[in-house]
N, C-alpha and C positions, 0 to 999 in steps of 0.2 A: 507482442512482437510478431511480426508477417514477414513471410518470404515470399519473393516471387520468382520462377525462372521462366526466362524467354527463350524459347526453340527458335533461332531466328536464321536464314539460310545462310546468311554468313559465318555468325557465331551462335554458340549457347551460353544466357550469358544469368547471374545467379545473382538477388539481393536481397539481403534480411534489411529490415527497417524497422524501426522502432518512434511511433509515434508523442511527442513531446511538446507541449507551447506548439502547438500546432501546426509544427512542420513533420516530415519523416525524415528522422536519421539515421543515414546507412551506417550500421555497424558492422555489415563482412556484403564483399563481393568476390563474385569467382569467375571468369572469362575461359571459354574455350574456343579458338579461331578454328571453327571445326570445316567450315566450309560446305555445309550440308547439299547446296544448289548445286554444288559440282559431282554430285555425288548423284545427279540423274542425267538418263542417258535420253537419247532422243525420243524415247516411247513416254518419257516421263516415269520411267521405275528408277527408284534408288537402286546403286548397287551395293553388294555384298559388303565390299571394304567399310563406305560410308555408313552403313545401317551397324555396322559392328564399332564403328570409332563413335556413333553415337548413341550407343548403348553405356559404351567404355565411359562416356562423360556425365552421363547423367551418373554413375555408381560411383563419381567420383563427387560429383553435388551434394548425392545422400550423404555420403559421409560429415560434410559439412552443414548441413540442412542436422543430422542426429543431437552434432555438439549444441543445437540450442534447444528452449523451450520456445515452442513458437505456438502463436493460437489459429493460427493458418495460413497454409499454403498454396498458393496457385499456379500451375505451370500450366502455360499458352504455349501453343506451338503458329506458326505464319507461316508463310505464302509455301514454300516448300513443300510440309506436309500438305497444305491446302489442293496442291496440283500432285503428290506424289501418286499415280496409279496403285499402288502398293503400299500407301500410308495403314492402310487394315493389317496388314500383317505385320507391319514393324513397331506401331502403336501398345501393342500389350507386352510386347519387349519392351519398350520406354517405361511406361509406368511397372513395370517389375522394377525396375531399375532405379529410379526414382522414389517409387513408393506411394505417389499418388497421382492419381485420374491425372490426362490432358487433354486441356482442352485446345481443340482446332477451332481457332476461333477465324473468325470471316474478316476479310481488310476493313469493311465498314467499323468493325467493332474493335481492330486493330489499330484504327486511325480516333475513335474513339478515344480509349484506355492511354495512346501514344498524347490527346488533346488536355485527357485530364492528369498529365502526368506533368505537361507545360505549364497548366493553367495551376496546377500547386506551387511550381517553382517561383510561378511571377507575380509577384502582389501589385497587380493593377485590377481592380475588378470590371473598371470602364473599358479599358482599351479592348478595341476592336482590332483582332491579329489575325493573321494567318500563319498559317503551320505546313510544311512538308518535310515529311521524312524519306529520305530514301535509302531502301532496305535492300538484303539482296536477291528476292525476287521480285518485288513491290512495290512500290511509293505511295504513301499517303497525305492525301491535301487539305488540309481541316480550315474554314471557317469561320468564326467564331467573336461572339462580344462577350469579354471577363468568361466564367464559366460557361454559358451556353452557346453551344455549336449550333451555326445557322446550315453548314453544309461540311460532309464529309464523303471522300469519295478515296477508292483502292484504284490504283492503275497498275496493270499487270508487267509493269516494266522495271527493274532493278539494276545494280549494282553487277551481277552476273552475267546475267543475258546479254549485256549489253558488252559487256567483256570478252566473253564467248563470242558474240556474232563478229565482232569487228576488231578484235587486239586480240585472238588467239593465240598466236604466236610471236607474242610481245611486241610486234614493231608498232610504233606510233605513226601514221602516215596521215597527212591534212586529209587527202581521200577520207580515210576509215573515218578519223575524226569526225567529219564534218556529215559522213554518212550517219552517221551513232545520233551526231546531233538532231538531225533530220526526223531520224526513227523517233527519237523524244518528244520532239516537236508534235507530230503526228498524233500520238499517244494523249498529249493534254490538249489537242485544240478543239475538240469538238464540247469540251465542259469549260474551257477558259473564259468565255463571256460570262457565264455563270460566278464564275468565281470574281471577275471583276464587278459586278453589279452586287457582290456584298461588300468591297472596297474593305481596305484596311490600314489603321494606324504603325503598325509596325510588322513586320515578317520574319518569322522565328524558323531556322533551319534545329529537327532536334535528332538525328540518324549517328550513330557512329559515324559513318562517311561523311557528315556534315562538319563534324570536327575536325576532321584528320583535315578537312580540304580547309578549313579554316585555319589550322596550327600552319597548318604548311604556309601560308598567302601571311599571315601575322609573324612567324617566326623569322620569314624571307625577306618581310619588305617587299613584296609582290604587288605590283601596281600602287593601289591605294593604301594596303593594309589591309582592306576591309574583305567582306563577304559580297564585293558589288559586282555587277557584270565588267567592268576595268579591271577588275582583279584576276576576276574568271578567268577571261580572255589571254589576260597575261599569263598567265599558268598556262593555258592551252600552247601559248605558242614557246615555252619553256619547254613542255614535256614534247611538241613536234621537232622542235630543233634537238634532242638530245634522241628522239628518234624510237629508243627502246625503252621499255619499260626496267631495263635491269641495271643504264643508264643514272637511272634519277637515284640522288645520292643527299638531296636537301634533310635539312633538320626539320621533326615534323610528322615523319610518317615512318614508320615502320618500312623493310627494304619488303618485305611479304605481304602487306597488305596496299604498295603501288599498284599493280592492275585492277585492284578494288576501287583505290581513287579514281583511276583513269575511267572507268566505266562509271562511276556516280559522277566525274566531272561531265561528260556529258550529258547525263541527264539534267542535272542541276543545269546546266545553261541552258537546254531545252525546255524545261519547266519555266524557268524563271524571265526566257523570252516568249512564252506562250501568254503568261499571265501579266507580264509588265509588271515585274517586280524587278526594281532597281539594284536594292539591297536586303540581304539576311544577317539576323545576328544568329551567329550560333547559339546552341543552350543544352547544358547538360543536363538533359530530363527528358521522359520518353514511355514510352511502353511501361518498363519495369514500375518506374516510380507513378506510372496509372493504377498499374494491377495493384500494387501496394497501398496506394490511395483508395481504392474499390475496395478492398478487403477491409483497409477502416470501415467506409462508409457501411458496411453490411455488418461488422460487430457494433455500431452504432445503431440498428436499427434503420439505415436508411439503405435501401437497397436499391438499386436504379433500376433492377428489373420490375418492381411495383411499379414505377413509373412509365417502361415499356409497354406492360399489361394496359393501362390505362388509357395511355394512346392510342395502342390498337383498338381499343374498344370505341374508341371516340370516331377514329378514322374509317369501321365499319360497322356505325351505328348501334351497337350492341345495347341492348336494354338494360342498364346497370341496375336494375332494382331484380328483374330477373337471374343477374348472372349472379347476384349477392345472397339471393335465396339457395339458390343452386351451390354456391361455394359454403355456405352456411350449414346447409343440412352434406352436403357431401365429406365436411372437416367432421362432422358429428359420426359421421357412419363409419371413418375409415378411423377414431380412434379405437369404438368398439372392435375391430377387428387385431388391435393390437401390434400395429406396422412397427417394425424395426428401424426405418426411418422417416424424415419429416416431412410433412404436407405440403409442401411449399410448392412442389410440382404439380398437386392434386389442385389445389387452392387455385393457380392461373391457368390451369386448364381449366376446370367448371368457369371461370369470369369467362373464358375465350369459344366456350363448349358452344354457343350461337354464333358465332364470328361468321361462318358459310352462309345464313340468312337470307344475305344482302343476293346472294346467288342463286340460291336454288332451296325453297322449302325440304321436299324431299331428301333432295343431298344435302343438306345442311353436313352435319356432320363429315364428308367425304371433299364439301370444299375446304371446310374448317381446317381442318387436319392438313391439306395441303398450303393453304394460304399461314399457319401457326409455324409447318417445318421451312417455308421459306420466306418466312418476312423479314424484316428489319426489326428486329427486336434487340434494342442499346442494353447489354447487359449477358443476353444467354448467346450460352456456345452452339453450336450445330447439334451436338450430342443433347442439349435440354430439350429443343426446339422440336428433336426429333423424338423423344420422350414425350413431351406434351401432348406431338403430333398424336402418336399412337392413344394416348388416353382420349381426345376428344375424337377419333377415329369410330375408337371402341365405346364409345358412351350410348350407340343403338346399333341394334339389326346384328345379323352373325359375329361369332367371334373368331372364326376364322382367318378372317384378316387380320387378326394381330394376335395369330394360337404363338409364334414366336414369342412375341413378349410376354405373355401371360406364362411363361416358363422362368418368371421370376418372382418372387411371390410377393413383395412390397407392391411390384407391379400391377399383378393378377387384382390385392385388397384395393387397387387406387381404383381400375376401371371397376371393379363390383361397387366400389363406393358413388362415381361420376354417376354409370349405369341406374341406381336406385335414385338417388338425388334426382336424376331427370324424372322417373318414372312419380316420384313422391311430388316435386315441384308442379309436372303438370295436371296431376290428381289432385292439387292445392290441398295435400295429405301433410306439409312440412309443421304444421300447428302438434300433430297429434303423432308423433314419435315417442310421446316420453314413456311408455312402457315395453319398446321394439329391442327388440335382442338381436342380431347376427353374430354368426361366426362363420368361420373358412379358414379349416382347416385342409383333412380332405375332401370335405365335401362342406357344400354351403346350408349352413343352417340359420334360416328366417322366423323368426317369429313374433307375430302383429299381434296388439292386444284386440280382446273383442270387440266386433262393432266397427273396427276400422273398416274391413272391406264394406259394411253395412252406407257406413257416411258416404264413403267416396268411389262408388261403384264401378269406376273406370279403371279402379286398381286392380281387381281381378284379371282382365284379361292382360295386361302386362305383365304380373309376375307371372303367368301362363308362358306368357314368349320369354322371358328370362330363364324360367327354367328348363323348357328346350332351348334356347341359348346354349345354357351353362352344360347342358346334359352333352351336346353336341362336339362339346371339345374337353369330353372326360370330366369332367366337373359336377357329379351329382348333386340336384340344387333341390333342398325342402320345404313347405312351406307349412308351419304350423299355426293356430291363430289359439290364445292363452285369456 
């Protein structure tokens, strides 16, 4: 059993699933209309009230998250925290609160986890769809034939903003409307060719505000019925002739979440007239039932960040036969050391540990590191990426550049693991480990059997530089040979 919860700027919203005959079934959900996007001010900091109401909800999650046995959890937070200036300091208050890690994850990976969430729900494996959600700081555009996404893109425009700029003060005016529509337009025209040149069988709306705009047009009898631009339309000029947002009284949408619609109804016909999409069907599936989905596929064994690693490798020529020597003898060194948690970060950082190459010999390491914390990598959150980063950072030369990190000590054993792995790899020393001891504790203790430094002469002066390395940032490093 898995739960997932979605920090999402509208709501926080909570699902345990239980997978079965190979669907996921929701067995508890929890909604909080917390309204997080409103809750920053023009500098883009949260304030006080809003960082405290969502404090209050996640302690009300955990509660429910306790009553079950679950085999894991995952909480994503989006676009909100993504922009919040102040996401650092409210972050470790959520996870008290909660009870585990959040990850900020990126709209790519957003629009992601939100594609594989649709593509569980709809058993066509052929059909070639397209997807948009729109969120309340966000919208996501996905792509896609059956499971595999040909294109996925984050647009920084939402449900909110769109609210704020132009219906602040509740009235509905063709003006503001039309202005809102405009702003949308804008926003998706410079990637709509793109999107049309991957063409699609059918077009799936999956957003809470996709619903609510849907119930509302199906429960009314609104134009067509349907989710089509006649329908749109016709609701726009419903909500202009009633003028106010406080007005609208239809069956369908909650009276507190209208200026929510009004602001996603403009976008939706902005999008949807950018792209030449005629009509959407809604669908209840999305983000959560992604993350829920992801969390099988990794108790399964199958992890889509393995497959992330491997692209990048592909995409910046990476010697896989070298990167697998390197992850090979580096998983060997850091069990000796006895880490308290799993390799799994060690392991795709040594594959990625050359990634810089392509750019600069000498900097290898120094582009790696930047090219790992901001790539497109389908699967890890900013927080792994930047993890990674610092490991293949610190795999040569000073460690002062990453004396922060090394003040955590799974950390500190991963880069002394990378660090050796390189030095043994390119002293073509990985054959003649099997009598090699380390430990790191307080201090690092090395010991080669005899004749190693004899075979592979180049080993000397590296662990020379490792031990002023390690000496360098308090770390007394020894080398003994047995």
């Amino acid at each position: 059993m898995f739960a997932a919860v979605d920090l999402g700027s509208n709501s926080f919203r909570l699902h345990i699933g239980e997978p079965a005959g190979g669907r996921m079934h929701i067995v508890r959900t929890a909604r909080d209309p917390i309204r997080l996007a409103a809750g920053l001010d023009r500098d883009n900091m949260l304030l006080e009230p809003a960082m405290r109401s969502a404090v209050k909800t996640l302690q009300d999650f955990r509660a429910i998250l306790d009553e079950y046995t679950l085999d894991a959890v995952r909480v994503v937070a989006t676009n909100t925290l993504r922009v919040a200036r102040n996401a650092e300091q409210l972050l470790p208050q959520l996870e008290a609160a909660i009870g585990y890690p959040i990850e900020v994850i990126s709209g790519e990976e957003e629009g992601r986890l939100i594609y594989m969430g649709v593509a569980r729900a709809i058993d066509k494996p052929d059909e070639r769809r397209l997807v948009i959600d729109i969120g309340g700081g966000s919208t996501e555009v996905i792509a896609a034939i059956g499971p595999e996404i040909n294109l996925v893109e984050s647009f920084g425009i939402g449900t909110h903003p769109q609210t704020a700029a132009f219906f602040a003060d509740g009235r509905i005016t063709p003006q503001a409307f039309d202005a809102a529509v405009t702003e949308a337009r804008a926003r998706f025209e410079d990637a709509a060719d793109l999107y049309k040149a991957q063409g699609w069988d059918a077009a799936y709306g999956s957003s809470g505000t996709m619903r609510a705009i849907n119930e509302v047009i199906s429960r009314n009898g609104i134009g067509d019925g349907r989710m089509s631009q006649a329908s749109l339309h016709a609701l726009r000029d419903i909500l202009l002739g009633l003028g106010h947002v406080d007005a609208f009284a239809m069956p369908g949408v909650k009276k507190e979440r209208v200026p929510v619609m009004v602001g996603g109804l403009t976008v939706l016909i902005g999008v949807m007239q950018e792209l030449g999409v005629q009509q959407l069907t809604a669908i209840n599936a999305g983000l959560r039932l992604g993350v829920l989905s992801d969390l099988e596929l990794r108790a399964n064994r199958r992890d889509r960040r393995d497959a992330a690693i491997r692209a990048c490798m592909r995409r910046f020529g990476v010697d896989s036969q070298r990167a697998l020597r390197t992850a090979k003898i580096a998983s060997h060194l850091y069990e000796k050391l006895n880490p308290a948690d799993a390799q799994h970060y060690l392991c795709w950082s040594a594959m990625l540990h050359e990634v810089g190459l392509q750019i600069s010999m000498t900097g290898a390491h120094k582009h790696g590191a930047y090219i790992v914390e901001h790539a497109d990598l389908p699967g890890f959150t900013t927080r792994e990426q930047r993890l990674m980063a610092s490991l293949i950072l610190g795999q040569k030369g000073n460690l002062r550049k990453i004396r922060e990190a090394l003040g955590e000590a799974d950390v500190a054993k991963a880069v002394l693991a990378l660090r050796m792995a390189v030095v043994f790899m390119h002293a073509r020393a990985d054959e003649d480990l099997a009598g090699l001891t380390m430990r790191m504790r307080q201090r690092i203790e090395l010991e080669l059997p005899a004749g190693l430094l004899e075979k592979h002469p180049t080993l000397g002066p590296w662990l020379q530089k490792e031990e002023g390395a390690w000496n360098e940032v308090g770390m007394p490093f020894s080398l003994k040979v047995i």
